[in-house]
N, C-alpha and C positions, 0 to 999 in steps of 0.2 A: 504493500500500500504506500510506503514511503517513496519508492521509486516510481510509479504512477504518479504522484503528487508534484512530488521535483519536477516530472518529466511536461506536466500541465502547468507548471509555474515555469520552465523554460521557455514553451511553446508560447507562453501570451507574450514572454518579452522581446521573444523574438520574430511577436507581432509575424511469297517465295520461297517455293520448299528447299527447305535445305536441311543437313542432320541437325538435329536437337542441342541446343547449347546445354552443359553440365549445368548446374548449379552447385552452389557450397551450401549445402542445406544443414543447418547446423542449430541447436538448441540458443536459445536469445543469449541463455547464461555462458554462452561459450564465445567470448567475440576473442579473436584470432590475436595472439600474439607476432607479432613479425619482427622478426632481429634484423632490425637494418643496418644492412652490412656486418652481419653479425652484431657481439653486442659490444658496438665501434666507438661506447662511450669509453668503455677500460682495456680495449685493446684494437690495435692496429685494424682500420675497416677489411673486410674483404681476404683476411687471412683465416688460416687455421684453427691458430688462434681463437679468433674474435668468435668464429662460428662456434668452435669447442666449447667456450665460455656461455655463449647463448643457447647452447643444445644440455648443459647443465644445470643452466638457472628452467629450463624449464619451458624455454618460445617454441610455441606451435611450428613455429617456419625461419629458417635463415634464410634473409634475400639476399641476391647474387645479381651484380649487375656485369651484365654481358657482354664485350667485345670479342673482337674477332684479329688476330695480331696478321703480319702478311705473312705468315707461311700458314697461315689457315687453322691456326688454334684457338679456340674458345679460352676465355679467361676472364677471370672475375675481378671486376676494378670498375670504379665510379669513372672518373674522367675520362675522356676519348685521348685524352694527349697525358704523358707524363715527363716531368719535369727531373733531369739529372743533374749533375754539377754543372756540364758542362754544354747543356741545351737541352729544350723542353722538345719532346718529338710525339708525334701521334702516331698510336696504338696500330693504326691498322699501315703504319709505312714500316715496320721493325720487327722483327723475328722475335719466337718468345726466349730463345737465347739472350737476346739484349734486354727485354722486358724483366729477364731476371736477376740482370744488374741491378736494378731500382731496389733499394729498403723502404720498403711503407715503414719498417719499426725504428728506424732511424729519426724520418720524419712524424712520426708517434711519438717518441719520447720525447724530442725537441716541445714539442707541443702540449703535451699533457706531461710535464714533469711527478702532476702527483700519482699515475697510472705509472710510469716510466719505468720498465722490466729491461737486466741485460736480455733476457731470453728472446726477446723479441725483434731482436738486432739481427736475427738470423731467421725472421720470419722473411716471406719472398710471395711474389703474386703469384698466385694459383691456377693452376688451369682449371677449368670445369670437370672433366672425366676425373683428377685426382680428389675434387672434391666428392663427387659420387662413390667414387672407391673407397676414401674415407669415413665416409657415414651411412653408406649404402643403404637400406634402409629403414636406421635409425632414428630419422628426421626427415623431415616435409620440406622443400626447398618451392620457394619465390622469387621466380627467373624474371628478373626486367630485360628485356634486348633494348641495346640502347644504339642509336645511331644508326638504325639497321640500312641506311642507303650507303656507309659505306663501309658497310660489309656483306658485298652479295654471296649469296648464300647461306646467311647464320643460319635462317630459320630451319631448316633442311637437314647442318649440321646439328644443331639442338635436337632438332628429336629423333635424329640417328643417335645422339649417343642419351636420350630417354629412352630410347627402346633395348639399345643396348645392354644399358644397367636395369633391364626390367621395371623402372619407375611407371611405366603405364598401364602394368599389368593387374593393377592393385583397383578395386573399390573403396577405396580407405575413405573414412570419414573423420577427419576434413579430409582431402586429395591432396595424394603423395604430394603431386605438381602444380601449383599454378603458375599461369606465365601472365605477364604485364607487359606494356609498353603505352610511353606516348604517343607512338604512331600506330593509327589506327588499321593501315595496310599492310605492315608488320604480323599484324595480330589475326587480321582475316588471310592473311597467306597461312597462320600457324592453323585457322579453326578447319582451313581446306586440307593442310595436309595430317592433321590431327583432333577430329572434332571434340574427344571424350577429354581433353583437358579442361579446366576453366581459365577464362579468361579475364582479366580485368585492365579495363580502358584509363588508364592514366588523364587526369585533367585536372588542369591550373584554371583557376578561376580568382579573377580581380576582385569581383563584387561574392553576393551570396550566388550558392551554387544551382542550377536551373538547366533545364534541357528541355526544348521543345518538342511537341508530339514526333514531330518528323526526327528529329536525332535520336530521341528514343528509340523510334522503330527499329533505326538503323543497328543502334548499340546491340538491340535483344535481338539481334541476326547473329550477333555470334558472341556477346559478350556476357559472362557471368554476374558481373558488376562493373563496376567505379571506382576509384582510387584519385583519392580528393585531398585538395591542401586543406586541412584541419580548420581554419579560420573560416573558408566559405559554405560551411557546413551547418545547414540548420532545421530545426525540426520538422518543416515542412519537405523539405527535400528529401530527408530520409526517409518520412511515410511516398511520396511520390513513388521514389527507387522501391521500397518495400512490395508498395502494391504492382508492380511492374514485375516482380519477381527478383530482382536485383539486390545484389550487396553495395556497400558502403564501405571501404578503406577509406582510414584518415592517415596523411601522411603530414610529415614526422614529429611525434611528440614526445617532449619529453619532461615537460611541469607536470607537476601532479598537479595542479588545478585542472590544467588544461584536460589531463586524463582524467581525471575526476566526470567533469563535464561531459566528456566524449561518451564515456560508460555511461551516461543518466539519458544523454540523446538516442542511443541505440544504436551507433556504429556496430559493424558487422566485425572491423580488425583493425588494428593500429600499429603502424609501423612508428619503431622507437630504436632509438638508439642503447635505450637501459631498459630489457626484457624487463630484468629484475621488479624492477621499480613498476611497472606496468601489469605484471605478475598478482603481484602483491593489492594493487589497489583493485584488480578486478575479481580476486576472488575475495578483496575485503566488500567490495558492491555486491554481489551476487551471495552471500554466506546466509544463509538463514536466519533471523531473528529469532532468538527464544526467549520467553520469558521466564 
């Protein structure tokens, strides 16, 4: 009853056949943890590491953001360019031999001194099939492809090596897999050459977050949900997406008000940099009252 209340004091103040799109059909009290970038607040994004840490505390899903290097390997890193001593080069002009020159824990400790581990100095960017091999599966992995014009052919290689490591062959609730992207041709090439994953459509929004009947359509052609910047997110948009069949990701939060809030409006998952922290508030929202 307390959570209906909040949820009704929020709301007033904020005033073609094709196969079947998946859904992530999952209990209210379960809204999706996401380690983004692993949990990249206390250890280097996009390593071992960081996802280790976030498959321990406990996140439903470690997100992997996806490049494509030129000799044609998949690997896991935010930025399309990375920056060495001695010049900053993009990802898809440099072999992953060179790419594994780069220390993300170098540039980690420099930066979070009060996280700062020797061990990490010897952390190195990942390719994607080593991460599969290493957690195999043990954990739910949240692929964003990022950049994907320039890298023809991600999509193709991605779910050759999901099929590879068997990640499709499960019913798992939530799914082994979901994949993401901002680009939305990205994701309808992924739904043609694999329809049973879920998908979710990445989008920035300036003002509050809103989609017209015709974008809608388009979205529930192949898309499982949404993945929205946290600020443009409001109660009315979430019931819209709700009755639509649709999820809700909020991306990236990491105030506990903010998550506080997000838990009371009825986001589906939250990408966070501190699983832990997100952990913790959502099973202190969702725990039972007794008296």
């Amino acid at each position: 009853m307390k959570k209906i209340m909040i949820s009704l004091l929020i709301f007033i103040l904020y005033g073609c056949t094709q196969p079947t799109v998946r859904p992530v059909d999952l209990p209210m009290e379960d809204v999706l943890v996401i380690a983004h970038r692993g949990a990249s607040a206390y250890a280097p994004a996009h390593t071992i590491a960081a996802y280790e840490m976030a498959v321990e505390m406990g996140a439903d899903y470690i997100e992997l953001d996806l490049h494509m290097t030129n000799d044609g390997k998949l690997v896991a890193v935010h930025d399309p360019v990375v920056s060495f001593q001695t010049a900053t080069r993009a990802i898809a002009d440099i072999t992953l031999d060179e790419l594994l020159l780069y220390s993300p824990g170098e540039v980690f400790n420099k930066e979070n001194p009060q996280y700062a581990s020797d061990k990490y100095e010897v952390e190195r960017i990942v390719e994607l099939k080593d991460i599969f091999q290493h957690f195999s599966m043990s954990t739910n992995y949240y692929i964003e492809i990022k950049s994907p014009d320039q890298y023809p052919g991600i999509e193709e290689e991605l779910i050759r090596q999901l099929q590879a490591h068997h990640l499709l062959d499960t019913n798992d609730q939530p799914p082994k897999v979901i994949i993401q992207s901002f680009h939305a041709d990205s994701l309808q090439k992924v739904f043609q050459l694999e329809p049973t994953i879920p998908l979710i459509q990445l989008v920035r929004f300036e003002k509050e977050a809103s989609f017209t009947k015709k974008e809608l359509k388009r979205l529930k052609n192949y898309a499982s949900g949404v993945g929205v910047n946290w600020d443009a997110i409001t109660p009315a948009f979430i019931e819209t997406m709700h009755k639509e069949g649709m999820d809700v990701h909020a991306f990236t939060v990491n105030e506990e008000e903010t998550i506080r809030l997000l838990l009371t409006l009825g986001v589906d998952g939250i990408f966070t940099d501190k699983p832990d922290l997100v952990i913790l508030l959502r099973d202190e929202a969702y725990r039972p009252d007794f008296d």
